[in-house]
C-alpha positions in Angstrom: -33.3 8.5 -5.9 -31.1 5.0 -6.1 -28.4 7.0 -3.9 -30.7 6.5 -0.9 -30.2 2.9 1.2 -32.7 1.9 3.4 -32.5 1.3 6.7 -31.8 -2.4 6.6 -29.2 -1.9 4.3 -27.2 1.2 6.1 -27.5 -1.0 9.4 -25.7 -4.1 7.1 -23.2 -1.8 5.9 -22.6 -0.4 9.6 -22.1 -4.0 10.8 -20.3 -4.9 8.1 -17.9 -2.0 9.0 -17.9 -3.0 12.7 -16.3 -6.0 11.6 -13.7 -4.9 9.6 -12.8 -2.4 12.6 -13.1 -5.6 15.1 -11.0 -7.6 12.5 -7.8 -4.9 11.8 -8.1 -4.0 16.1 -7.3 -8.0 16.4 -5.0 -8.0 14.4 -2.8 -5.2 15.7 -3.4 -6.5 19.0 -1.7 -10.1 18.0 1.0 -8.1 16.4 1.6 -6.3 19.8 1.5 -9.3 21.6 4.1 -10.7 19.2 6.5 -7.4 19.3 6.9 -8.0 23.2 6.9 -11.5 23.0 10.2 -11.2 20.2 11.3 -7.9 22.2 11.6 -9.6 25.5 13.3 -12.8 23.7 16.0 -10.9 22.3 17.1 -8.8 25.2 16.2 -6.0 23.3 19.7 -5.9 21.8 20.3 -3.1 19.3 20.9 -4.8 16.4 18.2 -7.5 17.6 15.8 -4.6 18.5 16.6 -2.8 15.0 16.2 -5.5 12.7 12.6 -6.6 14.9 11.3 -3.3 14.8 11.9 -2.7 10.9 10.0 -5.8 10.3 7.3 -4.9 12.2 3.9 -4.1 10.2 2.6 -0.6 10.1 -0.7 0.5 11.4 -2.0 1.5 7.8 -1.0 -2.0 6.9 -3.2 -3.8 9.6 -6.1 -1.7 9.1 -6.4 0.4 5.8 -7.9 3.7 5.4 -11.7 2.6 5.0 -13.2 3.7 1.9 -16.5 4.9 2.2 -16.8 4.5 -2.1 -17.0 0.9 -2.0 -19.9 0.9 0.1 -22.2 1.7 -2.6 -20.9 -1.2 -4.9 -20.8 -3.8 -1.8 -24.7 -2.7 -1.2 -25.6 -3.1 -5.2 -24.4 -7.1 -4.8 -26.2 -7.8 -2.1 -29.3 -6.1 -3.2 -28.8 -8.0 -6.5 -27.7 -11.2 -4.8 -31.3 -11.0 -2.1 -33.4 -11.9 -5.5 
């Protein structure tokens, strides 16, 4: 069947996906890093915590729900891409 990867490829995809996780987990770290950085700057006053926390990012933002339907067509261009 051309629904089957080989092992090669399901490990590419795997790290591929690794990444992406190591990539979004970065990135919510720096934006922790920043929210306590701004918090601790403004005194954490209400209208200075308010306005901060409202511009803050949201987790699905930063790191997507991962869609396991574009694997398929990310595996067809690099097979096609290999030759």
């Amino acid at each position: 069947m051309a629904d089957k990867m080989t092992k090669g490829e399901r490990e590419d995809l795997q790290r591929e996906i690794a990444a992406l996780e190591q990539k979004a987990f970065t990135e919510i770290e720096r934006a922790s890093v920043e929210a306590q950085t701004q918090s601790a700057v403004a005194g954490l006053t209400s209208e200075a915590a308010l306005a901060f926390f409202v511009s803050l990012p949201t987790i699905e933002g930063l790191m997507p729900e991962l869609s396991y339907q574009g694997l398929p067509a990310m595996q067809s261009r690099r097979s096609s891409s290999r030759f």
